[in-house]
C-alpha positions as CSV (number, residue, x, y, z in Angstrom):
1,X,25.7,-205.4,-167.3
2,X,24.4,-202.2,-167.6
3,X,21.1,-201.0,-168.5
4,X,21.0,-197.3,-169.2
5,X,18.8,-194.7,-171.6
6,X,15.3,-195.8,-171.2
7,X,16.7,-199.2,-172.3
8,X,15.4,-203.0,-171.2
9,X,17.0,-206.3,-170.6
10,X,15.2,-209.6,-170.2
11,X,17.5,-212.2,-169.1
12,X,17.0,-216.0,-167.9
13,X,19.3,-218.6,-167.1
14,X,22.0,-216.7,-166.7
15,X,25.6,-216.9,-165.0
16,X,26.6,-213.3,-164.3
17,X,30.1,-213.3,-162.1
18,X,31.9,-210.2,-160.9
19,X,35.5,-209.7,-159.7
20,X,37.5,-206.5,-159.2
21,X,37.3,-203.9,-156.3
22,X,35.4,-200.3,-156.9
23,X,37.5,-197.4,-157.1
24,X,35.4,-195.6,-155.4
25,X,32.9,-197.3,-152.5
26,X,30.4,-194.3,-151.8
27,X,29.4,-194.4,-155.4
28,X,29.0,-197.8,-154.8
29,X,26.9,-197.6,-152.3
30,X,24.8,-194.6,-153.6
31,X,24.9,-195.4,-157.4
32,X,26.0,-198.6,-158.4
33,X,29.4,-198.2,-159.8
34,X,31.0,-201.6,-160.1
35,X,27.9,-203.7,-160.0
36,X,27.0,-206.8,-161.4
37,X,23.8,-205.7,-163.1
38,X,23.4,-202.0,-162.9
39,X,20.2,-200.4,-163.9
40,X,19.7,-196.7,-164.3
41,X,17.1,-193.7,-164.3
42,X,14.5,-194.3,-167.1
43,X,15.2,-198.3,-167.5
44,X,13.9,-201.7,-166.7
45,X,15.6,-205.5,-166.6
46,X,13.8,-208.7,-165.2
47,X,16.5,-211.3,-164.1
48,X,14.8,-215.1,-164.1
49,X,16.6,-217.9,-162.6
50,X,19.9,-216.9,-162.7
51,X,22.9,-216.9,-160.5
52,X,24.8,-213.3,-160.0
53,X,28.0,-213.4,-157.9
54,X,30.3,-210.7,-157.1
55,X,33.5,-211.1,-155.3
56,X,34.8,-207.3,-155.0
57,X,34.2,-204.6,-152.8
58,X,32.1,-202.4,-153.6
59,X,29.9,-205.2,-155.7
60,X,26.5,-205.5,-155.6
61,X,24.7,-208.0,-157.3
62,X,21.9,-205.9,-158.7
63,X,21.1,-202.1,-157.9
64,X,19.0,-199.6,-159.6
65,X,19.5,-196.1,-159.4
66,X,18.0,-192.9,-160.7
67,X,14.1,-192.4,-161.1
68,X,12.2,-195.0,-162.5
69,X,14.8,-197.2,-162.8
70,X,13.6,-200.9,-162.0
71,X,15.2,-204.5,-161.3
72,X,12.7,-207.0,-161.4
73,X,14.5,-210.6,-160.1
74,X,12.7,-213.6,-159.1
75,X,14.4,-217.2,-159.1
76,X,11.6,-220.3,-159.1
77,X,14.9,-223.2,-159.2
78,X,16.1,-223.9,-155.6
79,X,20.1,-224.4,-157.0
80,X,20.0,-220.7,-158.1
81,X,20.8,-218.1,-155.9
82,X,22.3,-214.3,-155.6
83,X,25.7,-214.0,-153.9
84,X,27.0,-210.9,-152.6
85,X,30.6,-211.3,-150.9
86,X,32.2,-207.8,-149.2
């Protein structure tokens, strides 16, 4: 998922899975590329109660990049939970 150009995503209850290695792992780790939920400069999403796994390198579960670019993520269900395997 991407959220780009000033946009929004509201999300709950939600499965989000990720598979498949980054091309490139430095813009990984400084902007996102081959994240799960990706949120850029200008844009907001709130995650509720939902799993995100990612089984790739270079996948984060969630990352914001870029300014004012949020991720707001809260999980209030126990089972739930945010994987992140390397």
């Amino acid at each position: 998922m991407v959220v780009t150009d000033g946009g929004s995503l509201n999300a709950s209850t939600l499965i989000i899975s990720k598979s498949g290695d980054s091309s490139n792992t430095e813009n990984s780790e400084f902007y996102g590329l081959n994240a799960a939920v990706l949120v850029q400069k200008g844009s907001e999403a709130t995650i509720k109660d939902t799993t995100i796994k990612t089984n790739a390198s270079g996948a984060n579960a969630a990352f914001a990049t870029g300014e004012n670019a949020v991720i707001n993520v809260s999980n209030k269900l126990p089972q739930l939970e945010i994987h992140h395997v390397v």
